[in-house]
KELOLUM-975890 format. One line per 8 residues: for each residue z, x, y of N, C-alpha, C. Coordinates in pm, 1 decimal. Atoms other than C-alpha are relative to their C-alpha. Last residue first. Example, Ala and Ser with C-alpha at 12.3 -4.5 7.8 and 13.67 -1.06 7.14 Angstrom:
BEGIN
-6.0/-82.0/-119.0/714.0/1367.0/-106.0/73.0/-77.0/109.0  0.0/89.0/-119.0/780.0/1230.0/-450.0/0.0/90.0/120.0
END
This chain:
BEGIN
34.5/1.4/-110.8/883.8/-1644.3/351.5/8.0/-168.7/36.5  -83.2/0.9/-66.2/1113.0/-1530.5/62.9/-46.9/-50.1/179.5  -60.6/99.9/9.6/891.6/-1666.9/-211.6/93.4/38.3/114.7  20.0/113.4/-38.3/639.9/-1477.2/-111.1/111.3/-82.9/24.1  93.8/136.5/70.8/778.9/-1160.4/-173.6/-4.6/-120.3/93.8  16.6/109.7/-66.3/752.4/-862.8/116.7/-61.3/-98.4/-126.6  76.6/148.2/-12.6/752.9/-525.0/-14.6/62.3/-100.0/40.7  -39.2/120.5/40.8/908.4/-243.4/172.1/-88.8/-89.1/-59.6
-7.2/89.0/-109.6/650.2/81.2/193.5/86.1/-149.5/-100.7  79.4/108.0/29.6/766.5/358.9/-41.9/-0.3/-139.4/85.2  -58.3/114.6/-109.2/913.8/650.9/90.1/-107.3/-85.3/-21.8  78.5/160.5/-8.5/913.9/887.6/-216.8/42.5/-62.9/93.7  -73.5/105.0/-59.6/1078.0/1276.9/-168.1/-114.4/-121.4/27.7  95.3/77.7/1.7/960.9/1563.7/-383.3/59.2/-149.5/62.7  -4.5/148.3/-4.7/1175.6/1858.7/-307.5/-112.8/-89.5/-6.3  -160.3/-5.9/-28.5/1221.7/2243.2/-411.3/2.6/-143.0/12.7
-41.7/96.2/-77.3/860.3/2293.8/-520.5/163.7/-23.2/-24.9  41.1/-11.3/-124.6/761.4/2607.4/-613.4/39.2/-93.1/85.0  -125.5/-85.9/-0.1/831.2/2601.4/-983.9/28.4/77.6/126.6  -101.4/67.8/15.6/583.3/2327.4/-973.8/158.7/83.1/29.1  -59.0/-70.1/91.7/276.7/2503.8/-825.3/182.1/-66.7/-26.5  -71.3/-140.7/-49.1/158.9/2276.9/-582.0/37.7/52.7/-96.2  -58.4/-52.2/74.5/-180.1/2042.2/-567.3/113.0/114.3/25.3  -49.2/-98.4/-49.5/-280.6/1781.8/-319.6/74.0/45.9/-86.9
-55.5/-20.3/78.3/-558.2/1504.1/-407.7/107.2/121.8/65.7  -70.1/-180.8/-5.2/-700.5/1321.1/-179.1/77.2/16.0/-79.9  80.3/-1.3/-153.1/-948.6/989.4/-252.1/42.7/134.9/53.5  -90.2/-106.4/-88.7/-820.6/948.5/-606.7/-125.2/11.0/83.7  96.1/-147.4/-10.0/-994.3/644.6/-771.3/68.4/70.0/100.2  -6.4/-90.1/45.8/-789.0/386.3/-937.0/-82.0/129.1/63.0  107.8/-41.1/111.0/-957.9/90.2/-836.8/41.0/109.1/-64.2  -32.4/78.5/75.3/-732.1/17.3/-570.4/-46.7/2.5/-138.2
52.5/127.3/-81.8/-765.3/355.8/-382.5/54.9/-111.4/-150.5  111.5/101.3/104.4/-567.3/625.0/-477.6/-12.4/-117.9/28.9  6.8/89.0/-83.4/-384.6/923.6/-242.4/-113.1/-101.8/-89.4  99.7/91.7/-74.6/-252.5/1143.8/-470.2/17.2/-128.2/52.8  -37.5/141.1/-82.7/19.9/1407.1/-536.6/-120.8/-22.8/34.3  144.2/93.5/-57.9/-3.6/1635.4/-807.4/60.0/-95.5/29.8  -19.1/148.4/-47.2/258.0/1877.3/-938.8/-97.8/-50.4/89.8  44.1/-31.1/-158.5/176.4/2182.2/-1123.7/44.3/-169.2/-8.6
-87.9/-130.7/-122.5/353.6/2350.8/-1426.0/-97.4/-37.0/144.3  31.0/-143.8/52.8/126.7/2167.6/-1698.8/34.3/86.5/99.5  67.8/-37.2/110.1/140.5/1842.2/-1534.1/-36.2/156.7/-25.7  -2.9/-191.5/35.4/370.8/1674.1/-1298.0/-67.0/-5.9/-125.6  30.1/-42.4/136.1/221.2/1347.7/-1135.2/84.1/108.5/17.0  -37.6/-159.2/17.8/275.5/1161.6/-844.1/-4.0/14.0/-111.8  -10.5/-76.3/143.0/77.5/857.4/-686.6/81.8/140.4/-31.9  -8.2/-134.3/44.8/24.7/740.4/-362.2/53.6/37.4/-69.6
-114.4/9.9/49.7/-117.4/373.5/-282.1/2.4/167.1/-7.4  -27.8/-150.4/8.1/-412.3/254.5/-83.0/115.6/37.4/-77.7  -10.7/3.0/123.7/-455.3/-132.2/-51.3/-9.5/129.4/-61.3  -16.5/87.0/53.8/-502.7/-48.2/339.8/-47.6/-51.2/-170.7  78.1/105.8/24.9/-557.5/265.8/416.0/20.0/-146.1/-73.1  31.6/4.1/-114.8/-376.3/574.5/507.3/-91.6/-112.6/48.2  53.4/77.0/33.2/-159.0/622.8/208.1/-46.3/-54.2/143.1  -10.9/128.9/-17.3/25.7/934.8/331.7/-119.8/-72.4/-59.7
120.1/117.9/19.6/71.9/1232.0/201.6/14.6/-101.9/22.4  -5.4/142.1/32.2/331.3/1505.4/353.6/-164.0/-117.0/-5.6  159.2/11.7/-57.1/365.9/1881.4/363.5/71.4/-179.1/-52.0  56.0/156.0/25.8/663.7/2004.7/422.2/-105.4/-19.5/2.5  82.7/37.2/-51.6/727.2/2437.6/423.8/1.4/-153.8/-57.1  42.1/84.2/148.2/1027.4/2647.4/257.5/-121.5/-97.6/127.7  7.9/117.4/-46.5/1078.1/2985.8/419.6/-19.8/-90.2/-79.2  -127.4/-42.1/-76.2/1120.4/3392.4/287.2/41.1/-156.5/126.1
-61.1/-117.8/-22.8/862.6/3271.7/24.4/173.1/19.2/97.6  116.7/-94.0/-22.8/726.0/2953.4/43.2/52.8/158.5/80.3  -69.8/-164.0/-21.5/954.7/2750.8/-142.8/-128.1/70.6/60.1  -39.4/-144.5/86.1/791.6/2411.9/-137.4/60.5/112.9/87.1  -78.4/-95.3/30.0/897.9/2065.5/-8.3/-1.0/109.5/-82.1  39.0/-115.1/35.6/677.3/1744.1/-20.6/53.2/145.5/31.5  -13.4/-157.5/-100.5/691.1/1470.9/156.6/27.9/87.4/-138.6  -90.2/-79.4/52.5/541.8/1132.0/-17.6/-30.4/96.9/91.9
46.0/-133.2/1.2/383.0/828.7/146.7/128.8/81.0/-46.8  -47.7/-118.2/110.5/326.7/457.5/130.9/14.5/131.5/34.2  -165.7/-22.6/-32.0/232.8/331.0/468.2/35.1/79.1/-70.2  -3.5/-54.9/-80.5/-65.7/118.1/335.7/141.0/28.2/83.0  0.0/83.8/-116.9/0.0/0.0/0.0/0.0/88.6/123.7
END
């Protein structure tokens, strides 16, 4: 959903650096993976199709922090 987005937190040497993905489009969502010592964050349309992808070496990353946009049910409107 538009909004969605993860920050991101590696070690980068004698500092640690944020990076952050956002979902920048309406029905957009952002995804996380770990796989085979790397972590993957995407940006995926409704359909499943990654639009950006952003790879870090896992044993590199210090934080992975989700801010997922509120939903809004129906029944509460």
């Amino acid at each position: 959903m538009k909004g969605d987005r993860v920050e991101i937190v590696v070690d980068a040497g004698d500092t640690t650096r944020t990076y952050e993905m956002v979902a920048s489009r309406a029905g957009r969502r952002v995804e996380t993976a770990v796989r085979r010592g790397v972590v993957e964050v995407s940006e995926v349309t409704r359909t499943g199709t990654a639009v950006r992808t952003a790879r870090f070496m896992a044993n590199r990353v210090l934080a992975l922090v989700e801010h997922p946009v509120p939903r809004v049910d129906d029944s509460e409107t």
